[in-house]
C-alpha positions in Angstrom: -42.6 -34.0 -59.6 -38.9 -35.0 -60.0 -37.8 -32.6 -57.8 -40.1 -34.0 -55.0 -39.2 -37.5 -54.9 -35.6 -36.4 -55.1 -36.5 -34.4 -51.7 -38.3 -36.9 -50.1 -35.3 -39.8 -51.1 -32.6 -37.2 -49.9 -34.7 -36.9 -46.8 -35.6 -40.8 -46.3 -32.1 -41.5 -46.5 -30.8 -38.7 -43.9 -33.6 -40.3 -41.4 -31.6 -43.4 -42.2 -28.0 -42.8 -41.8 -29.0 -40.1 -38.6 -30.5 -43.4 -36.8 -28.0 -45.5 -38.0 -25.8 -43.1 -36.4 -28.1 -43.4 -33.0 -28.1 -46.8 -33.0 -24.4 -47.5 -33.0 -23.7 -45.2 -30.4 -26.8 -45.7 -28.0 -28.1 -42.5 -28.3 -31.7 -41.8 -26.8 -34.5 -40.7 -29.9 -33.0 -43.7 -31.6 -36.5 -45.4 -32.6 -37.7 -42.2 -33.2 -35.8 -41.1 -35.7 -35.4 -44.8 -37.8 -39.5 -44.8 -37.4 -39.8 -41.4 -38.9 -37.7 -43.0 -41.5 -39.9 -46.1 -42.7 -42.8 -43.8 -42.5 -41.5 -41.3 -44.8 -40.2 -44.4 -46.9 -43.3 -45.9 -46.8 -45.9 -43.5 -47.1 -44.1 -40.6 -49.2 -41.0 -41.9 -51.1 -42.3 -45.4 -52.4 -45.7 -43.6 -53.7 -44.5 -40.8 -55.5 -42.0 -43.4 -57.4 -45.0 -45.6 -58.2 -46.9 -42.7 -59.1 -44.2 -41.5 -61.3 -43.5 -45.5 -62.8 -47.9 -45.4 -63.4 -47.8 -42.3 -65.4 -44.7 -42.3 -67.6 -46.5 -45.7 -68.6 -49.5 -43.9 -69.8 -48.3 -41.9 -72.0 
């Protein structure tokens, strides 16, 4: 499960810095790429941390 979220972080962040990168230099596929980033964010990398914070608490 570890190896997952590290994935998915490595992954969020690339989304990240590659729009950053669009943005500063005008680039077209800007939005694009910085919404593909808050959705991965947001609907892979934030649950699999509270998932993982939720069941180390269990035990």
């Amino acid at each position: 499960m570890k190896s997952s979220f590290y994935v998915l972080a490595f992954l969020t962040c690339f989304l990240f810095g590659m729009g950053a990168m669009f943005e500063f230099l005008i680039w077209p596929g800007r939005g694009m790429i910085v919404a593909s980033g808050f959705l991965m964010l947001n609907f892979g990398l934030l649950p699999t941390f509270f998932y993982q914070k939720y069941k180390s608490s269990r035990k």
